[in-house]
C-alpha positions in Angstrom: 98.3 199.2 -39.3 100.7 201.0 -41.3 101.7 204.8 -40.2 101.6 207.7 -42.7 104.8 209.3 -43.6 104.6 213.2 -44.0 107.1 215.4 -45.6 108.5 218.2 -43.4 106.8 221.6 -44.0 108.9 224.1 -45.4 109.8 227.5 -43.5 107.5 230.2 -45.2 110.1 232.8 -43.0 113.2 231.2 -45.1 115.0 234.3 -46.2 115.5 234.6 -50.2 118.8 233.9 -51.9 120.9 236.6 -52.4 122.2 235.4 -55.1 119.2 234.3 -56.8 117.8 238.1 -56.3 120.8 239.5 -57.7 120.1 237.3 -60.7 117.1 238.6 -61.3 117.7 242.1 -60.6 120.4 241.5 -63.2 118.0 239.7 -65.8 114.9 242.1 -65.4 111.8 242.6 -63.4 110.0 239.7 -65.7 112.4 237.0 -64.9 112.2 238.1 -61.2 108.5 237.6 -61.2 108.3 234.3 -63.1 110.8 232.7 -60.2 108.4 234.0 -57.4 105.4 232.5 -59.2 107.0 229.5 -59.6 109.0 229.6 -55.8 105.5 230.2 -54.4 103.3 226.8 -56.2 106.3 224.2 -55.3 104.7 223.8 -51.3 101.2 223.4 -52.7 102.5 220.7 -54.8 103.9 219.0 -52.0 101.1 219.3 -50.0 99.2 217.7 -52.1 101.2 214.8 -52.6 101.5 214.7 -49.1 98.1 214.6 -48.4 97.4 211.9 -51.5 99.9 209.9 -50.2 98.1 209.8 -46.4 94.9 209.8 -47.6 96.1 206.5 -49.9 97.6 205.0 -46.6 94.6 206.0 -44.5 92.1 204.3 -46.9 94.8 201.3 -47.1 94.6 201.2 -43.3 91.2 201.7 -43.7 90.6 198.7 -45.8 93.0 197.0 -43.7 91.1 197.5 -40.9 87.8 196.7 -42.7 89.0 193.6 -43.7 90.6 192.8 -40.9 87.4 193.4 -38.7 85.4 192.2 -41.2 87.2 188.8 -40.5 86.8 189.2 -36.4 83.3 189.7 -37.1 82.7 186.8 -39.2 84.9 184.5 -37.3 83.0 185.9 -34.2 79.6 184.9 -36.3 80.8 181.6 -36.8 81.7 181.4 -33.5 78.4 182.9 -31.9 76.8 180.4 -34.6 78.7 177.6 -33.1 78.0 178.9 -29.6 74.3 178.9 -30.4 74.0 175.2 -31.8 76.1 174.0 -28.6 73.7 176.2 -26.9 70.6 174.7 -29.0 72.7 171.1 -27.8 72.7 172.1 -24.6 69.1 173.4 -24.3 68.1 170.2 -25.8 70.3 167.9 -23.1 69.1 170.1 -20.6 65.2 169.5 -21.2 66.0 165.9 -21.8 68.1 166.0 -18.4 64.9 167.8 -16.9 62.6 165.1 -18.5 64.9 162.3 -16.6 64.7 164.1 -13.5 61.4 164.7 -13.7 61.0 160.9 -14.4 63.8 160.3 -11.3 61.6 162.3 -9.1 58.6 160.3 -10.0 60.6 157.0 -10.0 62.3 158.3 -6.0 58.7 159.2 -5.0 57.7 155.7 -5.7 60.3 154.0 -4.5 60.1 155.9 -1.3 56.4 155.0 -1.2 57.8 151.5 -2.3 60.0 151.7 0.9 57.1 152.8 3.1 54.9 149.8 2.3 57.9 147.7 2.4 58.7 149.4 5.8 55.3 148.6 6.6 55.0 145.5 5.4 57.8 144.5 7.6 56.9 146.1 10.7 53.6 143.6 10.2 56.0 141.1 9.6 57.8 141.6 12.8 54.2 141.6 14.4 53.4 138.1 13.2 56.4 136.7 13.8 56.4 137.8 17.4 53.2 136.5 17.9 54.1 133.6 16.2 57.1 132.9 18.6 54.8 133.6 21.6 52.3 131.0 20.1 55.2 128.3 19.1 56.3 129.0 22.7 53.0 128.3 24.0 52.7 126.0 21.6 55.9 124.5 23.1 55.2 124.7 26.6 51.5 122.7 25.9 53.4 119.9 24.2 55.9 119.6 27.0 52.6 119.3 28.9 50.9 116.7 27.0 54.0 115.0 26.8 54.0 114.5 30.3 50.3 113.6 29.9 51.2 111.1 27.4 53.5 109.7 29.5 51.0 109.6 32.5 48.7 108.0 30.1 51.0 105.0 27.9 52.1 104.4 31.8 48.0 104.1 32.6 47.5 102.6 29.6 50.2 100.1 30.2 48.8 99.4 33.2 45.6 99.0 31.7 46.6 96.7 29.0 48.3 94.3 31.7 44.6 94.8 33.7 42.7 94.3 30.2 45.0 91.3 29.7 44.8 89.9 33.2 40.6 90.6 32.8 40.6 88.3 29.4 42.7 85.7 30.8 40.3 85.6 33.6 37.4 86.0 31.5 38.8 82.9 29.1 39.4 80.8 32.2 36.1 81.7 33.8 34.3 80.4 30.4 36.4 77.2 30.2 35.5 76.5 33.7 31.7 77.5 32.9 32.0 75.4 29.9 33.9 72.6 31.9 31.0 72.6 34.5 28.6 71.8 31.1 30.6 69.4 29.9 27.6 66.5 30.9 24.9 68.7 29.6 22.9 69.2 26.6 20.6 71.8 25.3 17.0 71.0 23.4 15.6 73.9 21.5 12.6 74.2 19.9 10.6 72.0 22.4 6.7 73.0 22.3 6.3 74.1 26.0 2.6 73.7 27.9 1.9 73.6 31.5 2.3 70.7 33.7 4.7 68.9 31.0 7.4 66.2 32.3 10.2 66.7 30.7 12.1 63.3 31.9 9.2 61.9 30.0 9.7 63.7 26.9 13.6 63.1 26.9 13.0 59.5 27.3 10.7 59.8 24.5 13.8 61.4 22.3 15.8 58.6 23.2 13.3 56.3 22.0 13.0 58.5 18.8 16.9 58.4 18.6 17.3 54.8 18.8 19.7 55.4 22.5 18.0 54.6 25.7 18.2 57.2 28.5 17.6 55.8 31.9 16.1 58.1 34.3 19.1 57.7 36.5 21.4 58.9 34.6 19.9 62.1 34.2 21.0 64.5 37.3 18.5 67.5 36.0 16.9 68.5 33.6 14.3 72.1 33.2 14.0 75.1 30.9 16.1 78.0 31.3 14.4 81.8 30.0 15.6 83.3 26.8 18.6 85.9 26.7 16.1 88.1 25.3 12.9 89.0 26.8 11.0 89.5 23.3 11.8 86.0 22.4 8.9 84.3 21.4 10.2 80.7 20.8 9.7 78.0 23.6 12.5 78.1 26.3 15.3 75.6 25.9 15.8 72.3 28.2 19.1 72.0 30.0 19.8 68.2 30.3 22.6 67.6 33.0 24.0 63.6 32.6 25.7 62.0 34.7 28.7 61.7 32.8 30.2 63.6 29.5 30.5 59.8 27.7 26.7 59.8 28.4 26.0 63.1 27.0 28.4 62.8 23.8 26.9 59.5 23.1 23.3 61.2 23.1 24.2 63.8 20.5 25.9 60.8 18.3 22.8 59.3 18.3 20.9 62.4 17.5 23.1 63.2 14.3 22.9 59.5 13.6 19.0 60.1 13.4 19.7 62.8 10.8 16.9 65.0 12.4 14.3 64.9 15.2 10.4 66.0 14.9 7.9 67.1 17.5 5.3 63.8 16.3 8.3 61.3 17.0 8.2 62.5 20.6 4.5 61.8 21.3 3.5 66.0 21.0 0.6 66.7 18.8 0.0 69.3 16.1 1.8 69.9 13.3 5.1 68.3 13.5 8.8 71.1 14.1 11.8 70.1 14.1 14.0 69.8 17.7 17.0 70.5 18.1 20.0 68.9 20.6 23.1 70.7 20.9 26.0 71.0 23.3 25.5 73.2 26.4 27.5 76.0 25.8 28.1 79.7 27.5 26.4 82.6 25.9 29.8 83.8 24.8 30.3 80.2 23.0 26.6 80.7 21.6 26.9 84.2 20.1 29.8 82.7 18.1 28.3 79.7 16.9 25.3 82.0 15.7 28.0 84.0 14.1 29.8 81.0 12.5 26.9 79.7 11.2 26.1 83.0 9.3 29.8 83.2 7.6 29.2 79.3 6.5 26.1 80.1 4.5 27.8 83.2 3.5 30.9 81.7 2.5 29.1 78.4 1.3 30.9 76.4 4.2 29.0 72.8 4.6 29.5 71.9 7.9 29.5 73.9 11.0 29.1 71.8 14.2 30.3 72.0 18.2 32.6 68.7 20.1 33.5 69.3 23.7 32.9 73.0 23.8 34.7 74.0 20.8 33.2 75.4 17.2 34.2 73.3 14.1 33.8 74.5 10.4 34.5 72.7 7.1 34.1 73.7 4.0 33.8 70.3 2.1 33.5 66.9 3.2 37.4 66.2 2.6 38.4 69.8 3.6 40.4 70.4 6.9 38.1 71.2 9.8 38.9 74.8 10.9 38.4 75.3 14.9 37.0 78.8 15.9 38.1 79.9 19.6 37.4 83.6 19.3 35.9 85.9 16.5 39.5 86.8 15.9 40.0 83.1 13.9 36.6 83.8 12.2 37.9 87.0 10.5 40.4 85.2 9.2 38.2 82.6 7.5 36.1 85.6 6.3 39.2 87.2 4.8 40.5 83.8 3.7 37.2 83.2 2.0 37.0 86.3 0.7 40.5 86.3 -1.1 39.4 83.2 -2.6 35.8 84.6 -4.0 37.4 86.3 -7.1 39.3 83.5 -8.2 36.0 81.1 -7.8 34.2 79.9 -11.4 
């Protein structure tokens, strides 16, 4: 701002010129008074001028300083302007910041309830898993002792299996001896029974009927033996025991020779049934003929027959005979036949 620059006031005590009084005492009293008048309106002049002149420069200044603050305040309007959009800005960033903590919160209180299940969750874990160990352990421990068990036991069972196999082997020489000991006999089935009957008679009649003489002498014994089961109704069978095995195996040559044998051809009356001769054999031996003979009409197998105590089978006339010692080798016809049924016309 600029300063004001005032003229120096002039001393209203300033003593008059001498000479300029002398002057006008000289030139009159008009002339005198003219020069006061005009002495005396000179410092109103200036004063004037003076005062212009500063109240010019204060008004400059003035206007200087209006302009000048004018300029602050509008720059400081800009600037509060400015301030209030970074404000605005900021208030908006600030709710938005308050909406994502909000949504923080909310997200931290789940996950901490996330964590809390989870916590949970594992704590049950743990649980299970502990009793889990305890039951593998005990789980552990009772196989340990059934292993020993099972060892106790394959060492029994061992033991049994070399009994078992000592008891067939037995069993299987005990039959061949019991079949050995019937190697002279026959069996007749289907022989009408009555009291009193002689039954050297009626096998000397067969032998008649058969076209082979059998001398009384020859036969050791002879009687009827009771049924393996006690509902069967059929007549018992005859036991025939020769005196020798040639004896007996001729007798049944002759018997198939005769291609069957009736009761009429014997001398028994009624109506006439068929009689039977067969090889003496153990009930063991029996149960698998009657077996055999069931898989050859099953199977369509033509012959079925018994020489010397062992089951033949043939399926043709020119097929191989087959010899059955256990129902072990007739499961394998039966699965032999069977392989062979899809492939048959």
């Amino acid at each position: 701002m600029s300063k004001v620059a005032r003229s120096p006031p002039q001393s209203h005590g300033q003593k008059p010129d001498p000479n300029a009084a002398g002057g006008g005492a000289l030139g009159g009293g008009e002339a005198t008074t003219t020069l006061r008048k005009r002495k005396q309106r000179e410092p109103d002049h200036d004063f004037t001028a003076a005062f212009a002149s500063f109240t010019t420069e204060i008004k400059t200044c003035i206007n200087d300083w209006r302009n000048e603050m004018n300029h602050s305040i509008s720059k400081i309007s800009n600037e509060i302007t400015s301030v209030r959009g970074d404000l605005d800005s900021l208030s908006a960033i600030t709710s938005g910041l308050k909406d994502e903590i909000t949504v923080l919160r909310s997200d931290h209180t789940k996950l901490e309830n996330n964590i809390s299940l989870v916590q949970r969750k594992c704590s049950d874990i743990t649980q299970d898993i502990s009793e889990l160990k305890s039951s593998v352990e005990f789980t552990s421990d009772q196989q340990i002792h059934l292993e020993k068990r099972l060892s106790v036991l394959e060492t029994k069972f061992k033991s049994n299996c070399m009994i078992e196999d000592k008891t067939k082997s037995l069993e299987i020489r005990m039959d061949s001896m019991d079949q050995q000991s019937r190697q002279c006999n026959i069996e007749i089935s289907n022989l009408p029974e009555k009291r009193g009957e002689n039954l050297v008679e009626l096998l000397q009649n067969i032998g008649t009927a058969i076209k082979f003489s059998i001398p009384q002498k020859d036969i050791i014994a002879i009687h009827r033996v009771p049924h393996m089961r006690s509902d069967n109704n059929t007549p018992k069978n005859v036991v025939v025991k020769f005196t020798s095995q040639t004896l007996r195996s001729n007798v049944l040559s002759a018997y198939r020779l005769a291609k069957g044998l009736t009761t009429d051809q014997v001398g028994i009356s009624g109506a006439p049934n068929r009689i039977y001769l067969n090889e003496h054999l153990i009930i063991s031996k029996k149960l698998l003929f009657r077996e055999c003979r069931s898989a050859a009409k099953q199977h369509n197998y033509k012959h079925t027959w018994v020489r010397n105590g062992t089951i033949l089978m043939r399926e043709t006339d020119t097929s191989p005979v087959l010899k059955i010692y256990s129902s072990t080798d007739l499961k394998k016809l039966r699965a032999r036949a069977e392989q062979k049924a899809p492939n048959a016309p």
